[in-house]
C-alpha positions in Angstrom: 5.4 -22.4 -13.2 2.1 -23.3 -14.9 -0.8 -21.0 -14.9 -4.6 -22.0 -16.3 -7.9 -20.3 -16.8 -9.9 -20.1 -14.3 -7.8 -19.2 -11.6 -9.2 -16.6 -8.5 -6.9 -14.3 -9.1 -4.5 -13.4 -12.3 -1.6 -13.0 -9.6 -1.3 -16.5 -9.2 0.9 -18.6 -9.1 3.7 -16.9 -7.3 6.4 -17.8 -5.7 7.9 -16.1 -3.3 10.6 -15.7 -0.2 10.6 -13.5 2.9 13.9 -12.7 3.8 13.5 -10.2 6.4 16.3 -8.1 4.9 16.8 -4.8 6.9 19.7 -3.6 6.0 23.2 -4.4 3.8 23.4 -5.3 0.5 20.9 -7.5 -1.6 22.0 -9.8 -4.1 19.1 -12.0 -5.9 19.9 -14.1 -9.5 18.2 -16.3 -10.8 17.8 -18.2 -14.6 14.8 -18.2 -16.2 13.5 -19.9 -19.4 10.0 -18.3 -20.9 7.5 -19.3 -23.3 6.2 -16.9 -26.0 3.3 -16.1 -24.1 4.8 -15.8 -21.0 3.7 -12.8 -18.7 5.1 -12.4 -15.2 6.4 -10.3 -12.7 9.3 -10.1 -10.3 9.6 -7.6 -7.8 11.3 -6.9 -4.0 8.7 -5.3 -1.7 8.5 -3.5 2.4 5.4 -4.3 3.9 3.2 -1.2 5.1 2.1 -3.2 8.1 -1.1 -4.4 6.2 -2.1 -5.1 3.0 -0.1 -2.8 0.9 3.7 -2.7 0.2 6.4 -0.7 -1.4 7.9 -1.9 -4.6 11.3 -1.2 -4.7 13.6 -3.4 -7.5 10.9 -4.9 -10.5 10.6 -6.0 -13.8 8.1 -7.8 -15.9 8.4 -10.1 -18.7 5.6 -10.3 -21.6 5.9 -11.8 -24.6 9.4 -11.9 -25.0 10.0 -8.2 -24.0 11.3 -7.4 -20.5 10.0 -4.1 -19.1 11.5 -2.1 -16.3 9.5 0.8 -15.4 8.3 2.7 -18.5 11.6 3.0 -19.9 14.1 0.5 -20.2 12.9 -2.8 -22.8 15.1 -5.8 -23.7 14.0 -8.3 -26.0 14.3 -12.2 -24.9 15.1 -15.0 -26.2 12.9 -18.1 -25.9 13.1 -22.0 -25.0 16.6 -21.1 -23.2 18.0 -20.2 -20.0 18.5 -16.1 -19.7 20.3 -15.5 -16.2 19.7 -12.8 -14.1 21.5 -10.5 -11.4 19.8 -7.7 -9.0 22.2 -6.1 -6.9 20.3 -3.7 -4.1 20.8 -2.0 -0.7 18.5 -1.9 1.8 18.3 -0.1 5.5 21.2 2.6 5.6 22.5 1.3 2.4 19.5 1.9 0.4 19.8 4.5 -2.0 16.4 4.2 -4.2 18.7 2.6 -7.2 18.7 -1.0 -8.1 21.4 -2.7 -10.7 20.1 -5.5 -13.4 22.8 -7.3 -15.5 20.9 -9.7 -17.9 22.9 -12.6 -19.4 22.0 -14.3 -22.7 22.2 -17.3 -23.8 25.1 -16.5 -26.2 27.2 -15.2 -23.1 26.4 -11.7 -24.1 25.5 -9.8 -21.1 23.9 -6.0 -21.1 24.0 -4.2 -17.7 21.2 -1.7 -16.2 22.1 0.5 -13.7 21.1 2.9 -11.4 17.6 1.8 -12.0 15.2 4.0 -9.8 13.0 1.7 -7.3 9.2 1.6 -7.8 8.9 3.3 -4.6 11.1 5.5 -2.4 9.3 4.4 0.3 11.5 1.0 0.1 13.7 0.6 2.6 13.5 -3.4 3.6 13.5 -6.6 1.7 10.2 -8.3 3.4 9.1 -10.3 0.4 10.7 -10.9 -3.0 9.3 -13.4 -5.9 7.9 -13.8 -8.8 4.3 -13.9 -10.0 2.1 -14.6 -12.8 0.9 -11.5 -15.2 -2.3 -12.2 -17.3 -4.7 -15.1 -17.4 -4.6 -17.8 -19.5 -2.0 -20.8 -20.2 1.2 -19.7 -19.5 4.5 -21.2 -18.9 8.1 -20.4 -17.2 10.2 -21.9 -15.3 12.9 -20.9 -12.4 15.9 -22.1 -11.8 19.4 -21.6 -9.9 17.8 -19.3 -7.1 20.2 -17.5 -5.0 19.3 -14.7 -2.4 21.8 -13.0 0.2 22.7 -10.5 1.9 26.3 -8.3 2.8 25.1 -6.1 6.1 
């Protein structure tokens, strides 16, 4: 994903998938390559009903750090594929944790668990995706996409 100046918002672009998810298991993983300038977001979310949500798993990525909450930082490499896990449960099996196991390039993997959601008030996977972090030119790009779900 591309973004350029001028755009309306700083959010865009996103991309994004609305799984419906209400209860079960959640399993999302992705690869993702970034720039050194690269700044996004990726987040699972319930809708309110209206136009706010609930965070519940998220991370950002900014200049080669990625950020979960205010705590947990991992630097990453650039110009090569890092793959990514997110295990979660939703409905009844929701327990405000998340799991994160980050895999490197060099096969090394680091696991983060028992991450606490942004929001207890996440119950439901209505929307999950990721999304664009600061103006400017900025480059990333997605690959190997896979969402499901054990209910």
């Amino acid at each position: 994903m591309t973004t350029v100046p001028g755009l309306k918002y700083d959010c865009n672009p996103y991309f994004y998938y609305t799984p419906e998810y209400v209860n079960g298991t959640v399993h999302f993983s992705f690869d993702l390559t970034i720039e050194p300038e690269s700044s996004l977001f990726i987040e699972g979310r319930t809708s309110t009903g209206g136009p706010d949500y609930f965070t519940g798993p998220g991370m950002q990525i900014d200049k080669q750090t990625l950020t979960i909450g205010s705590a947990v930082q991992m630097p990453i490499p650039t110009g090569h594929f890092v793959h990514y896990d997110v295990l979660f449960g939703v409905g009844d099996d929701a327990k405000g944790t998340w799991k994160l196991t980050v895999t490197l390039p060099d096969g090394s993997s680091r696991v983060f668990d028992s991450l606490p959601v942004s929001n207890p008030k996440f119950r439901t996977l209505e929307w999950i995706g990721f999304f664009n972090a600061a103006p400017g030119n900025r480059v990333y790009y997605v690959d190997n996409i896979k969402l499901w779900n054990n209910e």
